[in-house]
C-alpha positions in Angstrom: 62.5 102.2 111.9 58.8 101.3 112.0 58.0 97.9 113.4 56.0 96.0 111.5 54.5 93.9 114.4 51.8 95.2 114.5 49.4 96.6 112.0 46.6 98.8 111.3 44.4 99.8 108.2 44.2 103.3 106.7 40.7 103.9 105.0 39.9 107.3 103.1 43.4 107.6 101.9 44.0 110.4 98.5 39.8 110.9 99.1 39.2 113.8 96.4 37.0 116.4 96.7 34.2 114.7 94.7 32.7 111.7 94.9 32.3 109.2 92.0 30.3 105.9 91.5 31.1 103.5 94.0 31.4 100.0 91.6 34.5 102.6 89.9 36.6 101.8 93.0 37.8 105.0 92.8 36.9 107.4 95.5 40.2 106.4 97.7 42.5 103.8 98.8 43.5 101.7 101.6 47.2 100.9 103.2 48.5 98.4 105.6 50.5 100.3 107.6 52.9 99.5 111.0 51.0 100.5 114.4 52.8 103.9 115.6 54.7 103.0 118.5 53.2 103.9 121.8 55.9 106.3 123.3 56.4 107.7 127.1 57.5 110.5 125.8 57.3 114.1 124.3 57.8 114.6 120.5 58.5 118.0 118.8 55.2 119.5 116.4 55.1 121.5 113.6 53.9 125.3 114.3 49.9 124.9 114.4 49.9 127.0 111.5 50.9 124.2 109.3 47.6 121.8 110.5 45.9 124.0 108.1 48.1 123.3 105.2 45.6 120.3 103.3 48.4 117.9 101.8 46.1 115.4 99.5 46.3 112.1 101.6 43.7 112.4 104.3 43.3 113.7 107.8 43.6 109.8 108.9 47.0 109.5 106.8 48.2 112.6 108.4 47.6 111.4 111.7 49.6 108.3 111.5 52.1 110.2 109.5 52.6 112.6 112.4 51.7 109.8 115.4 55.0 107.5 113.8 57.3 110.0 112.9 58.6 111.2 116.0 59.8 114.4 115.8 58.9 116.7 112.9 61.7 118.8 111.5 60.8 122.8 110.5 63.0 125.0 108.3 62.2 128.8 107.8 63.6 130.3 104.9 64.1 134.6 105.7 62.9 136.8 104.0 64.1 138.0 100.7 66.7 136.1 100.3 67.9 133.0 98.2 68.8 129.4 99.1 71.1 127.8 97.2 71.1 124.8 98.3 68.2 122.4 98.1 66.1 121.5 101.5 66.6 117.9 101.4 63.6 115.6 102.6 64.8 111.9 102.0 63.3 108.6 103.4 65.1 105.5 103.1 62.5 102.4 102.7 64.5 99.8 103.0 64.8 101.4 107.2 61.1 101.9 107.0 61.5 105.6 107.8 58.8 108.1 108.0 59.1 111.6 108.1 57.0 114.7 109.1 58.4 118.2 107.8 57.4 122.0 107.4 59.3 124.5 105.3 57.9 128.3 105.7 59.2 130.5 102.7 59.2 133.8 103.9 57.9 136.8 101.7 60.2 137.6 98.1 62.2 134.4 99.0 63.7 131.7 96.8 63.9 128.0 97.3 64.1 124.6 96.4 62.7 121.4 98.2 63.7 117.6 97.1 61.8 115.0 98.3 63.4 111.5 97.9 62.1 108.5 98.8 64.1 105.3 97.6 64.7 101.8 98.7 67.0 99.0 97.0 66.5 96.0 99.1 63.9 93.5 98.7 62.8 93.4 102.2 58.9 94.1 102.8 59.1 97.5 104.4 56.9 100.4 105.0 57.7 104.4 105.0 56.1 107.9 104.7 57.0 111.2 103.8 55.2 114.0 104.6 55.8 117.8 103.6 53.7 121.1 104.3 55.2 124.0 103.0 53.8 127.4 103.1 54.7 130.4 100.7 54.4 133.7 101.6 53.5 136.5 99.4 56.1 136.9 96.1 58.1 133.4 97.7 59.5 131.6 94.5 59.2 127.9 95.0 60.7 124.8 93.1 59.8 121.3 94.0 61.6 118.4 92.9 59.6 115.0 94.4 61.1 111.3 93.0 59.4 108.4 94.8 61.9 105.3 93.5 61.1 102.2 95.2 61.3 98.2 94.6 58.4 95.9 94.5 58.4 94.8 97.9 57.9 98.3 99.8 54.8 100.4 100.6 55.0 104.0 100.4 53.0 107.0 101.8 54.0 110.4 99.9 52.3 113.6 101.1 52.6 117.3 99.7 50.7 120.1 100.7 51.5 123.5 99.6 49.9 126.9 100.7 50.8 129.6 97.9 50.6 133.3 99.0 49.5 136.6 96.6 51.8 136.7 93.6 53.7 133.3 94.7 54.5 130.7 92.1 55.3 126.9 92.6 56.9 125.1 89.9 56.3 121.2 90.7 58.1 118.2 89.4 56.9 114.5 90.3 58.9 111.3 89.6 56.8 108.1 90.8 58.9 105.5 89.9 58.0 102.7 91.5 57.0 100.5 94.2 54.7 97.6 95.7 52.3 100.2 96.8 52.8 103.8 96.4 49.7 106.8 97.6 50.9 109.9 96.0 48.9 112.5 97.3 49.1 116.6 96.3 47.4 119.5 97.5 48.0 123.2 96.5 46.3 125.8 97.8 46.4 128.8 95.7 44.9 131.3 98.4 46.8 134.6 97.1 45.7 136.7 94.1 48.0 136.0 91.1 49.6 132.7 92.9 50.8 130.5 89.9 51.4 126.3 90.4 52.9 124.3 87.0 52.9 120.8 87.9 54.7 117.9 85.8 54.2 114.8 86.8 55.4 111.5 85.6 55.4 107.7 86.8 55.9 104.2 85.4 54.6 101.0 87.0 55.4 97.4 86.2 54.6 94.0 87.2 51.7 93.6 90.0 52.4 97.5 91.2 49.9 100.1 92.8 50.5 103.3 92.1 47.2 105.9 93.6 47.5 109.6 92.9 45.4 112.0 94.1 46.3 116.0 93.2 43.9 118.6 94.4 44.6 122.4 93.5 42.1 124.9 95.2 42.3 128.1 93.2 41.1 130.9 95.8 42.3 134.2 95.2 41.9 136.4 92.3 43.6 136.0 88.5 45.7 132.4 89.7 46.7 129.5 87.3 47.4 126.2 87.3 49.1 123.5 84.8 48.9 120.4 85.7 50.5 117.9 83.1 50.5 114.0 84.0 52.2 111.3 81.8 53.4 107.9 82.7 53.9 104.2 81.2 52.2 101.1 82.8 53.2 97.9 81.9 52.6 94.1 82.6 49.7 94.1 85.3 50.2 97.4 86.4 47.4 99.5 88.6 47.3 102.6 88.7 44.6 105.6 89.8 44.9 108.9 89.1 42.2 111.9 90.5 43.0 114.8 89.9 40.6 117.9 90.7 41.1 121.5 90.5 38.4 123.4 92.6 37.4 127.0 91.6 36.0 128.3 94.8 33.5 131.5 95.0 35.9 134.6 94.4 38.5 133.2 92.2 37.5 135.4 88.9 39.4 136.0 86.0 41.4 132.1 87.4 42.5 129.7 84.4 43.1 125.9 85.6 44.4 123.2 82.9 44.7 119.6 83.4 45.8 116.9 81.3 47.4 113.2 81.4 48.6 110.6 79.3 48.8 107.4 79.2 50.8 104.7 77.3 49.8 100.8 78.1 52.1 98.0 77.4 51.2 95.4 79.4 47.7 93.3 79.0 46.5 93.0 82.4 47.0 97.0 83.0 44.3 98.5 85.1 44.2 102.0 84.5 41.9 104.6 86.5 41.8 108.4 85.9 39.5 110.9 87.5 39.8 114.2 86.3 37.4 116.9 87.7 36.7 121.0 87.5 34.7 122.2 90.3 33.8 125.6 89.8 31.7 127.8 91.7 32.6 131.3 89.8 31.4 132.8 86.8 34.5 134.2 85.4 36.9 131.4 85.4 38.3 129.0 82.4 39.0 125.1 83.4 39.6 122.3 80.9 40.6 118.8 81.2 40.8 115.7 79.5 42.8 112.3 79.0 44.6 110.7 76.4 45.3 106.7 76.7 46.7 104.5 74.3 49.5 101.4 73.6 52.0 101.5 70.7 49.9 100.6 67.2 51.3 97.7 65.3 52.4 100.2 62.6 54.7 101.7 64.8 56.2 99.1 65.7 56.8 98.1 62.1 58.2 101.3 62.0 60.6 101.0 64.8 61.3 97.3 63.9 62.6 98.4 60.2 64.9 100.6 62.2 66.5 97.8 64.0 64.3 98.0 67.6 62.7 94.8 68.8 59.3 95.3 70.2 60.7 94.9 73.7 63.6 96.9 72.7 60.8 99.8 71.9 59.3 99.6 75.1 62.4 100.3 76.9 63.0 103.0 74.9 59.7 104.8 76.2 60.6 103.5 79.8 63.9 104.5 79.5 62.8 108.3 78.8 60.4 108.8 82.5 63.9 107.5 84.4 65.9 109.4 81.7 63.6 113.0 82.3 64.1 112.3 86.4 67.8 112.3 86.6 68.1 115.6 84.0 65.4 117.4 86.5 67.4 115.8 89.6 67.5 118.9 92.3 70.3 116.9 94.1 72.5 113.5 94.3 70.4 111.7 96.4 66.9 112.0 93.5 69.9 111.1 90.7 70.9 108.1 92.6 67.6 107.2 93.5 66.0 107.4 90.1 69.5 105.3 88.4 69.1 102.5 91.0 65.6 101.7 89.9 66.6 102.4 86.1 68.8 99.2 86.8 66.0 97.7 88.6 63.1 97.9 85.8 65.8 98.3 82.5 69.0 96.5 83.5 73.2 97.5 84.2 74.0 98.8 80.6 70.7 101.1 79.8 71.2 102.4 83.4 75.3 102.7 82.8 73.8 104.6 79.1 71.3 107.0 81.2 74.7 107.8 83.6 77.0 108.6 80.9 74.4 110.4 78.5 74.2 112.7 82.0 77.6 113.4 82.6 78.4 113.9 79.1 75.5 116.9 79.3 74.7 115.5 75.8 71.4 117.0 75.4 69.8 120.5 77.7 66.7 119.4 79.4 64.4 121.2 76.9 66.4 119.1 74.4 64.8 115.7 76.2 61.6 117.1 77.3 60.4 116.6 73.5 61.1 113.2 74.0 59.7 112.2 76.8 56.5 109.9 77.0 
Protein backbone atom coordinates (compact mmCIF):
# COMPACT_ATOMS: atom_id res chain seq x y z
CA UNK A 1 0.00 0.00 0.00
CA UNK A 2 1.36 3.48 -1.04
CA UNK A 3 1.63 5.97 1.64
CA UNK A 4 0.26 8.96 1.01
CA UNK A 5 2.53 11.02 3.34
CA UNK A 6 4.22 12.32 1.25
CA UNK A 7 3.64 13.67 -2.18
CA UNK A 8 5.03 14.52 -5.39
CA UNK A 9 3.75 15.97 -8.85
CA UNK A 10 3.85 14.16 -12.15
CA UNK A 11 4.11 16.70 -15.16
CA UNK A 12 4.12 15.53 -18.98
CA UNK A 13 1.69 12.75 -18.20
CA UNK A 14 -0.42 11.02 -21.62
CA UNK A 15 2.08 13.87 -23.65
CA UNK A 16 1.13 12.89 -27.47
CA UNK A 17 3.22 12.94 -30.10
CA UNK A 18 2.11 16.49 -31.33
CA UNK A 19 1.84 19.40 -29.78
CA UNK A 20 -1.28 21.72 -29.82
CA UNK A 21 -2.00 25.36 -28.73
CA UNK A 22 -1.07 25.85 -25.34
CA UNK A 23 -4.55 28.11 -24.00
CA UNK A 24 -6.30 24.37 -25.29
CA UNK A 25 -4.91 22.79 -22.06
CA UNK A 26 -4.42 19.95 -23.86
CA UNK A 27 -0.98 18.83 -24.52
CA UNK A 28 -0.86 16.54 -21.14
CA UNK A 29 -1.91 16.22 -17.58
CA UNK A 30 -0.74 16.43 -14.13
CA UNK A 31 -1.25 13.78 -11.02
CA UNK A 32 -0.70 14.04 -7.36
CA UNK A 33 0.82 11.10 -6.67
CA UNK A 34 2.36 9.29 -3.15
CA UNK A 35 6.35 9.63 -2.86
CA UNK A 36 7.78 6.03 -3.78
CA UNK A 37 9.03 4.72 -0.68
CA UNK A 38 12.81 4.85 -0.24
CA UNK A 39 13.74 1.13 0.15
CA UNK A 40 17.19 -0.67 1.43
CA UNK A 41 16.63 -3.06 -0.73
CA UNK A 42 16.79 -4.95 -4.09
CA UNK A 43 13.57 -5.14 -6.28
CA UNK A 44 13.07 -7.59 -9.22
CA UNK A 45 12.99 -5.63 -13.14
CA UNK A 46 11.39 -6.44 -16.08
CA UNK A 47 13.85 -7.87 -18.93
CA UNK A 48 15.48 -4.63 -20.51
CA UNK A 49 13.85 -5.50 -23.55
CA UNK A 50 10.60 -4.28 -22.27
CA UNK A 51 12.12 -0.40 -21.54
CA UNK A 52 11.62 -0.10 -25.10
CA UNK A 53 8.00 -1.00 -25.15
CA UNK A 54 6.43 3.04 -25.27
CA UNK A 55 3.12 2.50 -23.07
CA UNK A 56 1.31 6.11 -23.64
CA UNK A 57 1.87 7.78 -20.13
CA UNK A 58 5.27 9.27 -20.06
CA UNK A 59 8.78 8.29 -19.27
CA UNK A 60 8.23 10.41 -15.84
CA UNK A 61 4.87 8.19 -15.14
CA UNK A 62 6.90 5.16 -15.88
CA UNK A 63 9.45 5.87 -13.53
CA UNK A 64 7.33 6.35 -10.56
CA UNK A 65 5.27 3.44 -11.79
CA UNK A 66 8.34 1.16 -11.65
CA UNK A 67 10.20 3.22 -8.50
CA UNK A 68 6.67 2.31 -6.25
CA UNK A 69 5.80 -0.91 -7.41
CA UNK A 70 8.24 -3.04 -5.91
CA UNK A 71 8.73 -5.90 -7.71
CA UNK A 72 7.45 -6.28 -11.31
CA UNK A 73 5.90 -9.56 -12.24
CA UNK A 74 6.86 -11.22 -16.00
CA UNK A 75 4.89 -13.97 -17.66
CA UNK A 76 6.18 -15.62 -20.97
CA UNK A 77 3.71 -17.36 -22.94
CA UNK A 78 5.68 -20.48 -25.29
CA UNK A 79 5.49 -20.69 -28.29
CA UNK A 80 2.76 -21.93 -30.35
CA UNK A 81 0.60 -22.65 -28.00
CA UNK A 82 -2.81 -21.46 -26.41
CA UNK A 83 -3.69 -20.04 -22.98
CA UNK A 84 -6.78 -20.61 -21.81
CA UNK A 85 -6.93 -18.88 -19.10
CA UNK A 86 -6.72 -15.09 -18.90
CA UNK A 87 -3.38 -13.34 -17.42
CA UNK A 88 -4.91 -11.50 -14.77
CA UNK A 89 -3.45 -7.92 -13.92
CA UNK A 90 -5.81 -6.46 -11.04
CA UNK A 91 -5.18 -3.46 -8.67
CA UNK A 92 -7.28 -2.89 -5.89
CA UNK A 93 -7.60 1.10 -5.14
CA UNK A 94 -9.12 1.10 -2.17
CA UNK A 95 -5.21 -0.65 -0.90
CA UNK A 96 -3.53 1.94 -3.13
CA UNK A 97 -1.76 -0.73 -5.09
CA UNK A 98 0.42 -0.22 -7.97
CA UNK A 99 1.59 -2.72 -10.27
CA UNK A 100 4.42 -3.07 -12.87
CA UNK A 101 4.00 -6.22 -15.37
CA UNK A 102 5.41 -7.69 -18.66
CA UNK A 103 3.80 -10.44 -20.67
CA UNK A 104 6.07 -11.76 -23.75
CA UNK A 105 3.82 -13.74 -26.39
CA UNK A 106 6.00 -15.98 -28.01
CA UNK A 107 5.75 -16.51 -31.85
CA UNK A 108 2.06 -18.36 -33.30
CA UNK A 109 0.85 -18.04 -29.64
CA UNK A 110 -2.60 -17.25 -28.21
CA UNK A 111 -3.58 -15.13 -25.25
CA UNK A 112 -5.61 -13.07 -23.33
CA UNK A 113 -4.63 -10.23 -20.75
CA UNK A 114 -7.40 -8.52 -18.21
CA UNK A 115 -6.45 -5.60 -16.64
CA UNK A 116 -8.74 -4.60 -13.63
CA UNK A 117 -8.53 -1.86 -11.61
CA UNK A 118 -11.45 -1.26 -9.13
CA UNK A 119 -12.10 0.27 -5.84
CA UNK A 120 -15.46 0.45 -3.67
CA UNK A 121 -14.56 2.51 -0.67
CA UNK A 122 -14.65 6.01 -0.34
CA UNK A 123 -11.35 6.56 1.00
CA UNK A 124 -8.94 9.06 -0.96
CA UNK A 125 -6.52 6.55 -2.37
CA UNK A 126 -4.03 6.41 -5.15
CA UNK A 127 -2.95 3.30 -7.48
CA UNK A 128 -1.27 2.36 -10.92
CA UNK A 129 -1.21 -0.24 -13.22
CA UNK A 130 1.19 -0.73 -15.66
CA UNK A 131 1.48 -3.40 -18.53
CA UNK A 132 4.11 -3.90 -21.48
CA UNK A 133 3.43 -6.63 -23.55
CA UNK A 134 5.34 -7.70 -26.53
CA UNK A 135 3.97 -9.93 -29.49
CA UNK A 136 6.04 -11.86 -31.42
CA UNK A 137 5.62 -12.64 -34.98
CA UNK A 138 1.87 -14.48 -35.78
CA UNK A 139 1.11 -14.06 -31.59
CA UNK A 140 -2.73 -13.61 -31.36
CA UNK A 141 -3.59 -11.10 -28.65
CA UNK A 142 -6.89 -10.12 -26.77
CA UNK A 143 -7.00 -7.34 -24.29
CA UNK A 144 -9.75 -6.81 -21.99
CA UNK A 145 -8.83 -3.32 -19.77
CA UNK A 146 -11.89 -2.01 -17.22
CA UNK A 147 -10.74 0.86 -15.01
CA UNK A 148 -13.96 1.00 -12.31
CA UNK A 149 -13.38 3.30 -9.63
CA UNK A 150 -15.33 5.69 -7.15
CA UNK A 151 -15.01 9.41 -6.92
CA UNK A 152 -12.52 9.58 -4.27
CA UNK A 153 -9.48 7.59 -5.96
CA UNK A 154 -6.77 8.61 -8.45
CA UNK A 155 -5.73 6.20 -10.99
CA UNK A 156 -2.62 5.70 -13.28
CA UNK A 157 -3.45 3.15 -16.19
CA UNK A 158 -0.57 2.28 -18.65
CA UNK A 159 -0.57 -0.13 -21.81
CA UNK A 160 2.03 -0.50 -24.09
CA UNK A 161 2.02 -3.00 -26.71
CA UNK A 162 4.83 -4.06 -29.27
CA UNK A 163 3.06 -6.06 -32.28
CA UNK A 164 5.31 -8.34 -34.32
CA UNK A 165 5.01 -9.19 -38.42
CA UNK A 166 1.60 -10.64 -39.04
CA UNK A 167 0.42 -10.24 -35.20
CA UNK A 168 -2.96 -8.91 -34.39
CA UNK A 169 -4.23 -7.21 -31.10
CA UNK A 170 -7.78 -6.99 -30.50
CA UNK A 171 -8.27 -4.16 -27.60
CA UNK A 172 -11.21 -3.52 -25.38
CA UNK A 173 -11.20 -0.44 -22.88
CA UNK A 174 -13.81 0.12 -20.10
CA UNK A 175 -13.01 3.59 -18.16
CA UNK A 176 -15.60 3.65 -15.84
CA UNK A 177 -14.89 5.86 -13.39
CA UNK A 178 -13.00 7.65 -10.95
CA UNK A 179 -11.80 10.98 -9.17
CA UNK A 180 -8.96 11.15 -11.48
CA UNK A 181 -8.20 8.57 -14.07
CA UNK A 182 -4.84 8.95 -16.87
CA UNK A 183 -5.62 6.30 -19.40
CA UNK A 184 -2.72 6.05 -21.51
CA UNK A 185 -2.19 3.47 -24.77
CA UNK A 186 0.54 2.89 -27.02
CA UNK A 187 0.75 0.22 -29.85
CA UNK A 188 3.50 -0.18 -31.73
CA UNK A 189 2.78 -1.85 -34.87
CA UNK A 190 6.60 -2.61 -35.92
CA UNK A 191 5.85 -5.99 -38.06
CA UNK A 192 4.57 -6.03 -41.63
CA UNK A 193 0.83 -6.97 -41.74
CA UNK A 194 0.50 -6.41 -37.64
CA UNK A 195 -3.29 -5.62 -37.14
CA UNK A 196 -4.63 -3.45 -33.66
CA UNK A 197 -8.82 -2.98 -33.37
CA UNK A 198 -9.34 -0.91 -30.44
CA UNK A 199 -12.81 -0.27 -28.75
CA UNK A 200 -12.93 1.88 -26.27
CA UNK A 201 -15.58 3.21 -23.98
CA UNK A 202 -15.98 5.35 -20.72
CA UNK A 203 -18.53 7.40 -18.75
CA UNK A 204 -17.82 10.14 -16.36
CA UNK A 205 -20.04 11.85 -13.82
CA UNK A 206 -20.08 14.46 -11.28
CA UNK A 207 -16.74 16.53 -10.87
CA UNK A 208 -14.59 13.42 -12.59
CA UNK A 209 -11.29 13.55 -14.78
CA UNK A 210 -11.00 11.22 -17.14
CA UNK A 211 -7.47 11.95 -19.62
CA UNK A 212 -6.88 9.50 -22.47
CA UNK A 213 -4.07 9.49 -24.45
CA UNK A 214 -3.82 6.43 -27.36
CA UNK A 215 -0.87 6.54 -29.64
CA UNK A 216 -0.53 3.82 -32.43
CA UNK A 217 2.82 3.99 -34.48
CA UNK A 218 2.13 2.06 -37.67
CA UNK A 219 5.87 0.91 -38.80
CA UNK A 220 6.03 -1.98 -40.90
CA UNK A 221 4.57 -2.70 -44.17
CA UNK A 222 0.58 -3.20 -45.11
CA UNK A 223 -0.60 -2.77 -41.04
CA UNK A 224 -4.03 -1.43 -39.81
CA UNK A 225 -5.55 0.02 -37.12
CA UNK A 226 -9.27 0.75 -35.84
CA UNK A 227 -9.57 2.74 -33.24
CA UNK A 228 -13.37 3.33 -32.13
CA UNK A 229 -13.99 5.61 -28.95
CA UNK A 230 -17.46 6.31 -27.37
CA UNK A 231 -18.42 7.35 -24.03
CA UNK A 232 -21.21 9.43 -21.99
CA UNK A 233 -20.30 12.48 -19.76
CA UNK A 234 -22.53 13.84 -17.52
CA UNK A 235 -23.08 16.53 -14.73
CA UNK A 236 -19.61 18.45 -14.75
CA UNK A 237 -17.73 15.84 -16.17
CA UNK A 238 -13.99 16.42 -17.78
CA UNK A 239 -12.76 14.62 -19.91
CA UNK A 240 -9.56 14.66 -22.74
CA UNK A 241 -9.16 12.45 -25.26
CA UNK A 242 -5.74 12.56 -27.81
CA UNK A 243 -5.60 10.18 -29.85
CA UNK A 244 -2.78 9.98 -32.66
CA UNK A 245 -1.85 7.46 -35.08
CA UNK A 246 1.64 8.06 -36.54
CA UNK A 247 2.58 6.73 -40.12
CA UNK A 248 6.32 6.66 -39.91
CA UNK A 249 8.60 6.54 -43.25
CA UNK A 250 8.25 2.85 -44.58
CA UNK A 251 4.76 1.96 -43.55
CA UNK A 252 3.28 1.80 -47.35
CA UNK A 253 0.25 0.34 -48.42
CA UNK A 254 -0.81 1.00 -44.07
CA UNK A 255 -4.61 2.07 -43.51
CA UNK A 256 -5.25 3.75 -39.89
CA UNK A 257 -9.02 4.80 -38.80
CA UNK A 258 -10.04 6.72 -35.91
CA UNK A 259 -13.20 7.85 -34.58
CA UNK A 260 -15.08 8.90 -31.27
CA UNK A 261 -18.31 9.83 -29.95
CA UNK A 262 -19.56 11.64 -27.65
CA UNK A 263 -22.99 12.12 -25.90
CA UNK A 264 -23.29 15.10 -23.22
CA UNK A 265 -25.76 15.17 -20.54
CA UNK A 266 -24.67 17.21 -17.99
CA UNK A 267 -24.26 21.27 -18.44
CA UNK A 268 -21.03 21.93 -16.97
CA UNK A 269 -19.32 19.08 -19.19
CA UNK A 270 -15.93 19.88 -20.45
CA UNK A 271 -15.06 17.91 -23.23
CA UNK A 272 -11.59 17.86 -25.06
CA UNK A 273 -10.71 15.65 -28.09
CA UNK A 274 -7.43 15.66 -30.02
CA UNK A 275 -7.42 13.50 -32.86
CA UNK A 276 -4.33 13.53 -35.12
CA UNK A 277 -2.71 11.54 -38.40
CA UNK A 278 0.87 12.00 -38.70
CA UNK A 279 2.12 10.64 -41.75
CA UNK A 280 5.33 10.61 -43.26
CA UNK A 281 4.59 8.04 -46.35
CA UNK A 282 3.13 8.48 -49.57
CA UNK A 283 1.14 5.30 -49.83
CA UNK A 284 -0.86 5.19 -46.78
CA UNK A 285 -4.76 6.00 -45.96
CA UNK A 286 -5.63 7.70 -42.42
CA UNK A 287 -8.97 9.36 -41.55
CA UNK A 288 -10.39 10.73 -38.48
CA UNK A 289 -13.00 12.66 -37.13
CA UNK A 290 -15.41 13.32 -34.03
CA UNK A 291 -18.93 13.27 -33.42
CA UNK A 292 -20.37 15.17 -30.18
CA UNK A 293 -23.81 15.78 -29.29
CA UNK A 294 -26.61 15.59 -26.21
CA UNK A 295 -30.09 13.99 -26.60
CA UNK A 296 -32.40 16.64 -28.84
CA UNK A 297 -35.66 17.58 -27.25
CA UNK A 298 -37.46 15.48 -29.85
CA UNK A 299 -36.05 12.52 -28.68
CA UNK A 300 -36.88 12.87 -25.65
CA UNK A 301 -40.48 13.41 -26.61
CA UNK A 302 -40.03 10.41 -28.26
CA UNK A 303 -38.81 8.40 -25.40
CA UNK A 304 -41.19 10.24 -22.92
CA UNK A 305 -44.45 9.10 -25.14
CA UNK A 306 -42.98 5.59 -24.49
CA UNK A 307 -43.16 5.96 -20.84
CA UNK A 308 -39.14 6.99 -20.03
CA UNK A 309 -38.58 10.07 -17.92
CA UNK A 310 -35.79 12.21 -19.12
CA UNK A 311 -33.64 10.91 -16.34
CA UNK A 312 -34.97 7.61 -16.84
CA UNK A 313 -33.42 8.05 -20.65
CA UNK A 314 -30.25 8.98 -19.52
CA UNK A 315 -29.77 5.84 -17.51
CA UNK A 316 -30.76 4.01 -20.27
CA UNK A 317 -27.63 5.24 -22.30
CA UNK A 318 -25.47 4.84 -19.09
CA UNK A 319 -26.74 1.76 -18.46
CA UNK A 320 -25.49 0.35 -21.93
CA UNK A 321 -21.27 1.47 -21.44
CA UNK A 322 -21.63 -0.74 -17.87
CA UNK A 323 -24.02 -3.16 -19.72
CA UNK A 324 -21.27 -3.67 -22.98
CA UNK A 325 -18.30 -4.13 -20.02
CA UNK A 326 -19.79 -7.05 -18.23
CA UNK A 327 -20.86 -8.96 -21.77
CA UNK A 328 -16.97 -8.30 -22.90
CA UNK A 329 -15.78 -9.33 -19.23
CA UNK A 330 -12.48 -11.63 -19.88
CA UNK A 331 -12.88 -12.81 -16.18
CA UNK A 332 -14.87 -12.45 -12.72
CA UNK A 333 -12.82 -9.96 -11.32
CA UNK A 334 -13.74 -7.05 -14.67
CA UNK A 335 -17.64 -8.48 -14.18
CA UNK A 336 -17.59 -7.59 -10.57
CA UNK A 337 -15.71 -4.59 -10.98
CA UNK A 338 -17.76 -3.07 -13.75
CA UNK A 339 -21.39 -4.24 -11.55
CA UNK A 340 -20.09 -2.57 -8.36
CA UNK A 341 -19.82 0.81 -10.02
CA UNK A 342 -23.17 0.11 -12.06
CA UNK A 343 -24.63 0.26 -8.49
CA UNK A 344 -22.49 3.17 -7.79
CA UNK A 345 -23.51 5.61 -10.74
CA UNK A 346 -27.26 3.74 -11.54
CA UNK A 347 -28.43 2.23 -8.25
CA UNK A 348 -29.27 -1.77 -6.60
CA UNK A 349 -32.15 -2.65 -9.07
CA UNK A 350 -30.58 -1.46 -12.69
CA UNK A 351 -27.31 -3.09 -11.42
CA UNK A 352 -29.50 -6.35 -10.03
CA UNK A 353 -31.24 -5.92 -14.07
CA UNK A 354 -27.64 -5.71 -15.77
CA UNK A 355 -26.78 -9.19 -13.40
CA UNK A 356 -29.70 -11.07 -14.34
CA UNK A 357 -29.95 -9.91 -18.06
CA UNK A 358 -26.18 -11.60 -17.97
CA UNK A 359 -26.83 -14.80 -16.55
CA UNK A 360 -29.94 -15.20 -18.40
CA UNK A 361 -27.48 -14.83 -21.77
CA UNK A 362 -30.54 -12.89 -23.03
CA UNK A 363 -28.94 -11.30 -25.80
CA UNK A 364 -25.08 -12.48 -27.82
CA UNK A 365 -22.75 -9.60 -27.61
CA UNK A 366 -23.16 -8.65 -31.25
CA UNK A 367 -26.91 -8.51 -30.19
CA UNK A 368 -25.89 -5.51 -27.58
CA UNK A 369 -23.18 -3.98 -29.46
CA UNK A 370 -25.99 -2.25 -31.74
CA UNK A 371 -27.07 -0.72 -28.79
CA UNK A 372 -24.47 0.60 -27.19
CA UNK A 373 -23.80 4.49 -26.97
Amino acid sequence: MMDAGSCTTLEHVNVPPAQTWNYLKINEATLRMPTPPAKGEVTSRLPRLFCAVEDGIGEAATRWVEDSAGDARYIEVPRHTRREEPILVEVDADEGQVADTGVLVREGAEATVALVSHATGDGRTHSANLVRIICERGARLTVNEVVALGNTHTHLEGLGIQVGEDATVTLRQYALGGHQVALGMAVDLVGDRSRLELETRYFANGEELLDVNHVVRQRGRDTRADLHAHGLLDDAAQKTLRETIDLVHGASRSKGNESETVLVVGEGVTNKTLPVILCDEDDVQGNHGASIGSVGADQLAYLAARGLSEEAAFALFARAVFDDAMIHAAVSEARAAALARATEVLGADVARDLSEALELGQDSPAERDDATC
